[in-house]
C-alpha positions in Angstrom: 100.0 103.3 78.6 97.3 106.5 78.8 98.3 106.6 74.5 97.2 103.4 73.6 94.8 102.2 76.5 91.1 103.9 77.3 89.6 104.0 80.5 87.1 101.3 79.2 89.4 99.0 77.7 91.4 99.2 81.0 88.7 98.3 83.2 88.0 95.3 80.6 91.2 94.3 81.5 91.9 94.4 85.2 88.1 92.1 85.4 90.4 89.5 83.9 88.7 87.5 81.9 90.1 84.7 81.5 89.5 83.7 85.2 85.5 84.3 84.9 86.1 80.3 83.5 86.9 79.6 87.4 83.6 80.9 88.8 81.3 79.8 85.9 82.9 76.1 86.1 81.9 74.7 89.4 78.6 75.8 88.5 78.5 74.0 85.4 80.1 71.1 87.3 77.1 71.5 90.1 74.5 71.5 87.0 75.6 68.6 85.7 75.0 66.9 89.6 72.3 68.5 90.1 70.5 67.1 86.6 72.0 63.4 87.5 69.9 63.5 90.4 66.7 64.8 88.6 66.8 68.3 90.5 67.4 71.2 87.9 66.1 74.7 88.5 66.7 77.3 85.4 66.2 79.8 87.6 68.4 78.7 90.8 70.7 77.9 88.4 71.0 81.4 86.7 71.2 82.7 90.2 74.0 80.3 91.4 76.2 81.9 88.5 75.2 85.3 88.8 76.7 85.1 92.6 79.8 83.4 91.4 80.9 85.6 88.5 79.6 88.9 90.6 81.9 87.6 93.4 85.1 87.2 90.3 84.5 90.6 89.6 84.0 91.7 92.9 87.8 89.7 94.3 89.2 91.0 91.1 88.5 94.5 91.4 89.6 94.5 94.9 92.9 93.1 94.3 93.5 95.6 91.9 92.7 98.3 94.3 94.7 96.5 97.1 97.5 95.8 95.4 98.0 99.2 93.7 98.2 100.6 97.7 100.3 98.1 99.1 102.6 98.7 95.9 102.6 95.5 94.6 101.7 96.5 90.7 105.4 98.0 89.8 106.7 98.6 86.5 108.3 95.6 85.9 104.6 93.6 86.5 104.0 91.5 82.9 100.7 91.0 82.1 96.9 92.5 81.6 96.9 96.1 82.6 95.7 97.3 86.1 93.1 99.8 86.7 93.9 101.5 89.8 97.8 101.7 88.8 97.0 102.8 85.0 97.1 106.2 86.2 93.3 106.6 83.7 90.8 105.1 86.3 90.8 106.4 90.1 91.4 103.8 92.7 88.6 104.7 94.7 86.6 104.1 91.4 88.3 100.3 91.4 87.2 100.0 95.3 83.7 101.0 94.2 83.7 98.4 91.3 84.5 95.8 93.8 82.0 97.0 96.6 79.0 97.1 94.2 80.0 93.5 92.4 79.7 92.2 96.3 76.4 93.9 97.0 75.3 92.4 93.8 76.3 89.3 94.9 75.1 89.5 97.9 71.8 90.4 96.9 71.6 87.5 94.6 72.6 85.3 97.3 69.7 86.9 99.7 67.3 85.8 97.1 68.9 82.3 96.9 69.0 81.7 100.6 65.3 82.9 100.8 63.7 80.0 98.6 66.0 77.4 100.0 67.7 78.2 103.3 68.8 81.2 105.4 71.9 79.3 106.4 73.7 80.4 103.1 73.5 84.2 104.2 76.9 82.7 106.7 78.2 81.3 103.2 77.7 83.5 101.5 79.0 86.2 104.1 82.5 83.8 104.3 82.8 83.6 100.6 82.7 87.6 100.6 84.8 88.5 103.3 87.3 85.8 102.2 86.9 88.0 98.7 88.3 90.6 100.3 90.9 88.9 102.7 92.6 87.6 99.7 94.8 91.0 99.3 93.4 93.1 101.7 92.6 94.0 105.1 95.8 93.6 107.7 96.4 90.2 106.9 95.7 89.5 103.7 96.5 85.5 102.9 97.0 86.2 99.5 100.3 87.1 100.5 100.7 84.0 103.1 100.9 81.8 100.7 97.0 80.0 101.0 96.0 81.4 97.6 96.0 78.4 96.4 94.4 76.6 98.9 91.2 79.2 98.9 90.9 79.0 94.9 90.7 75.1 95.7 88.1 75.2 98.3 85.5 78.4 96.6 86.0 77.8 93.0 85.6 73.7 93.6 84.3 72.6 96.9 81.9 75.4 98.1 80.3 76.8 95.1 79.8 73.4 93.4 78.3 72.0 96.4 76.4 75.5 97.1 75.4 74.9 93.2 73.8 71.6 94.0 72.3 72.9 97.3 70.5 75.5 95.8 68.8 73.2 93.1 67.5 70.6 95.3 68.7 71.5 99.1 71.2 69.4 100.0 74.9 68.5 98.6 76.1 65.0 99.1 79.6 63.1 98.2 79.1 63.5 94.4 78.9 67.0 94.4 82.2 67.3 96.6 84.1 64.8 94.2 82.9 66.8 91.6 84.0 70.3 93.0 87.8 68.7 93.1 88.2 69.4 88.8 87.3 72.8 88.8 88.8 73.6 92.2 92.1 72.2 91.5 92.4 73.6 88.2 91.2 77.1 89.5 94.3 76.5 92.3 96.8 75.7 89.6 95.5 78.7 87.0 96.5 80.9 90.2 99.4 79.0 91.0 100.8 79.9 87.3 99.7 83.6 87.6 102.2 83.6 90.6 104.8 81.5 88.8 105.4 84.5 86.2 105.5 87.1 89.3 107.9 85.3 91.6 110.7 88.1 91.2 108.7 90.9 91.3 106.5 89.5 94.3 109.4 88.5 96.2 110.7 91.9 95.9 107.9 93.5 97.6 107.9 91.1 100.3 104.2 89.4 99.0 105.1 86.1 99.7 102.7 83.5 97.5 102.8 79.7 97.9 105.4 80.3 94.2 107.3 82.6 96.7 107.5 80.4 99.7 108.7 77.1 97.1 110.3 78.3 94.4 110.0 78.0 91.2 110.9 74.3 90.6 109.1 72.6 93.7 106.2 75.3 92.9 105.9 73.9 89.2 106.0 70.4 90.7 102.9 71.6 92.6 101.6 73.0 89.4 101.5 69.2 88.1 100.4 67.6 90.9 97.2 70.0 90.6 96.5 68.9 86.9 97.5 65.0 88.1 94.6 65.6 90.8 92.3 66.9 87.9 92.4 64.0 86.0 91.9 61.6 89.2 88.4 63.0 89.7 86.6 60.4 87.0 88.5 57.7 89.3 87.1 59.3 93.2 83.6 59.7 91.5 83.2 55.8 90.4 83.9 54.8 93.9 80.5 56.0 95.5 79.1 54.0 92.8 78.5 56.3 89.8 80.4 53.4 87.5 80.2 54.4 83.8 82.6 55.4 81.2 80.6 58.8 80.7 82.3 60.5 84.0 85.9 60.0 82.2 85.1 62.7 79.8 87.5 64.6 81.0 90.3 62.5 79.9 89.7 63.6 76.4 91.7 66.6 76.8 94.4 65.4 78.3 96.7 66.3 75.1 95.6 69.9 75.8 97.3 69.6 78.6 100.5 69.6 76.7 100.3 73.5 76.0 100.2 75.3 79.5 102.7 72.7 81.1 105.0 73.6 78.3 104.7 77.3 78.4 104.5 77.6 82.7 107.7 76.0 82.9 109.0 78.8 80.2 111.5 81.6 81.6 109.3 83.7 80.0 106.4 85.3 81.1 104.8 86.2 77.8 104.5 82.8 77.5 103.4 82.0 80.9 100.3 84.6 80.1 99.5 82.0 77.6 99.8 79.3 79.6 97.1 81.4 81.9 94.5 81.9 78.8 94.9 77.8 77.9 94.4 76.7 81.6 91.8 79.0 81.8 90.4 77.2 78.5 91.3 73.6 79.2 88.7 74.7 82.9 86.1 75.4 81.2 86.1 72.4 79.0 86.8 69.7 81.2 84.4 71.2 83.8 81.3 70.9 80.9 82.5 67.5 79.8 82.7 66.4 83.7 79.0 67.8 83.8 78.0 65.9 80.8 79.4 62.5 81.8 78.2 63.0 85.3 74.1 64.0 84.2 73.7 61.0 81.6 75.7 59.0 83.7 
């Protein structure tokens, strides 16, 4: 790896990229509720970001660094390089990434909750700790199986309703409707990044929700995440939001097509890809849902 790899393009690498769409996309999707409501701050929004892609980096970097000691990045592992296992960056050099990406986040988040409310300091506090808890500390539920299930709730519920707080101080239905696209999308993105590892996971005795139901019912759940994607237009009209603008979304259901094809592949090059479209078909539908949702 050291022969083709540099230390920079490694660190590029285990940041993952392609997930920064799941903590810039209930932001978007909390703009876009935030504007329908005639509340839009430039500057609350900039920080609302800044917190949720520091915080990406920051659970990114430490899962690298956990992982690597609890052994879970063996040889067999398909996919982006990892730092701490690379063998060209020091781990303690990953843990430091990850600590400085929280106290960045954390410091944006102090200046947040000090023009709007002190409360979010506890939020913001839970979303770091849960960071962490993810594949670290002594019982990390990254390895439970509720992956999932915390991608669902902080890259949908929390931060697009902590989006909309932040702009004009309270949250409301919409915004939680709302946080349902990105969140579940975020939850299935993971959900196929533990597809490909099921072998190599099970071996190690890290047992993810793909673990715990196998491939075929875990697949199934896969689906049912996208299905619940695509009912969001449907929850949001029910509060009374009735226009044709907030079904947006439904424009890219032939994208779709791609990622459903390649997860279900026995193969994991292909299930990579199906990582980098989800990752994709995120971001888009989370601007489009904004869109319909502010002119609606």
């Amino acid at each position: 790896m050291s022969a083709t790899l540099s230390p920079r393009r490694v660190w590029w690498h285990a940041s993952r990229p392609v997930t920064l769409a799941a903590s810039a996309s209930p932001v978007i999707v909390g703009l876009g509720v935030a504007g329908h409501l005639g509340a839009v701050s430039l500057g609350r929004t900039l920080g609302a970001l800044g917190v949720a892609v520091a915080l990406q980096f920051g659970v990114n970097y430490a899962n690298d660094y956990s992982d690597f000691i609890r052994g879970a990045d063996g040889a067999d592992r398909v996919g982006p390089p990892r730092a701490a296992s690379s063998g060209l960056v020091p781990p303690r050099a990953v843990l430091g990434a990850a600590i400085t990406a929280f106290v960045i986040a954390a410091a944006i988040g102090a200046w947040l909750a000090a023009i709007t409310s002190w409360w979010l300091l506890g939020v913001g506090a839970v979303c770091i700790v849960a960071a962490w808890g993810y594949t670290g500390g002594p019982l990390p539920y990254g390895y439970r199986g509720f992956g999932e299930v915390a991608a669902f709730l902080f890259f949908g519920l929390v931060a697009t309703g902590g989006t909309v707080y932040v702009e004009r101080g309270s949250v409301g239905t919409l915004a939680l409707l709302a946080g349902i696209l990105p969140g579940s999308l975020a939850a299935a993105l993971l959900l196929v990044n533990n597809l490909r590892d099921i072998e190599s996971d099970r071996a190690i005795g890290k047992r993810t929700l793909a673990v715990i139901l196998g491939f075929k019912r875990a697949y199934r759940a896969f689906l049912l995440l996208l299905g619940v994607s695509l009912a969001v237009p449907l929850l949001i009209t029910i509060p009374g939001l009735e226009t044709f603008t907030v079904f947006l979304p439904w424009v890219l259901v032939p994208a779709m097509e791609g990622p459903v094809r390649n997860a279900l592949a026995d193969d994991p090059a292909r299930q990579v890809r199906a990582l980098k479209q989800l990752a994709a078909l995120l971001a888009a539908s989370s601007i489009l849902l904004a869109l319909g949702i502010w002119t609606g």
